[in-house]
N, C-alpha and C positions, 0 to 999 in steps of 0.2 A: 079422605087422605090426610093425613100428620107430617104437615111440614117444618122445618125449621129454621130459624132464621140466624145470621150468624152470629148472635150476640148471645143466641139462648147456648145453655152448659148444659151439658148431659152428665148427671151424675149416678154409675152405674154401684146400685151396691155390691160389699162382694159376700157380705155371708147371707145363706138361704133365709129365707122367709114362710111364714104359712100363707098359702096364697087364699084362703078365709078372710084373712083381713081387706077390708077396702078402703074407703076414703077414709074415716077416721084411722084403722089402726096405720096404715101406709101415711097418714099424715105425722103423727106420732111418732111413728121411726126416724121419718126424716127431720125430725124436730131434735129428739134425744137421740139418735145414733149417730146421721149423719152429721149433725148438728148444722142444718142448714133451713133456712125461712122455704118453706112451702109456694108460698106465693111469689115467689118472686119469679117466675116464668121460665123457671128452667124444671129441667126434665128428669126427675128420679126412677129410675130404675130396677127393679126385683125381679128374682129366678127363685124358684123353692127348690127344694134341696137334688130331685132328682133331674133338675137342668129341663125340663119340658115344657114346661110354665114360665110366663112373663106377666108383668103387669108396672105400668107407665102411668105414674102419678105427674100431673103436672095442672098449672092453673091458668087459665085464658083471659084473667083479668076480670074475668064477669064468674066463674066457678071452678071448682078443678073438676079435671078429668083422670078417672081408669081407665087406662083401656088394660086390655089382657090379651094376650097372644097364648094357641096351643100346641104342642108339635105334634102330629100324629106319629109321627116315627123319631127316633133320632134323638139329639140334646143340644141344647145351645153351648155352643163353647162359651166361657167365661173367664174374664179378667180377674188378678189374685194380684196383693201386692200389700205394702202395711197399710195400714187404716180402717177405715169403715166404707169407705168408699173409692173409687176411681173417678177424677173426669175426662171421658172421653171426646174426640171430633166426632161430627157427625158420621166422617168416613169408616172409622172404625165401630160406630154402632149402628150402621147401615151393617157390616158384618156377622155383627151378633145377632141383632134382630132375623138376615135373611140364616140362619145358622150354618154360618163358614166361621173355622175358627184355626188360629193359627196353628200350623205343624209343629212349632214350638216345643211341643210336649210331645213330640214321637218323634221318629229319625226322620231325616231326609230337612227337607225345605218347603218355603210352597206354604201353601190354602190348603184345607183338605173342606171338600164337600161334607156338612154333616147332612144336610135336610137344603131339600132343593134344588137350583141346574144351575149355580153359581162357579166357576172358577177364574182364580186369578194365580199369576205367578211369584207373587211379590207377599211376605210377612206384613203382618200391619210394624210400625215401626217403636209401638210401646207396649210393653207389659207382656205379660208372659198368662196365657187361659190357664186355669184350674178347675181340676174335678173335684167335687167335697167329697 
């Protein structure tokens, strides 16, 4: 189980990645794209282009960690906005991760269920999901 603590940052990227790469090239990115230090115990983020794929670079002080997440159905909704990256609270990347993604991009209001038995009534409060 990946917990977090409140000091660590989740930084989600927002353009796709090849999900091939692992700890080096995911170090890499977050070095020249994000432009952000690897080690410093916050939490990087990737989706590859067709949204069903994750993978969580981060570093525990003694080495970094991949993990990878797969969706069998479905797509993680995803954060868009200018830059190379987003930082997210952990509230709103507890949603991306369990894949709910805000209504934002389609009529109504509300959560929509992508993948999973998640609902809530309320938008997350920043940023707008994008499909590549």
């Amino acid at each position: 189980m990946l917990s977090l603590s409140t000091a660590t940052r989740i930084f989600v990227a927002l353009e796709p990645v090849d999900m091939r790469q692992s700890f080096n090239g995911l170090y890499a990115r977050v070095q020249t794209v994000l432009q952000e230090e690897p080690t410093s115990g916050h939490w990087f983020v990737f989706t590859n282009k067709l949204r069903n794929r994750q993978k969580i670079l981060f570093w525990d002080g003694s080495g970094l960690f991949v993990c990878a997440k797969r969706l069998e159905k479905g797509t993680f909704g995803w954060p868009c906005g200018p830059g190379p990256s987003q930082c997210q609270r952990p509230e709103e990347f507890t949603l991306i991760i369990n894949g709910i993604e805000s209504a934002s991009r389609q009529a109504g209001a509300g959560l929509r269920v992508i993948c999973g038995s998640y609902t809530l009534s309320e938008p997350p409060s920043r940023g707008e999901l994008c499909s590549f």
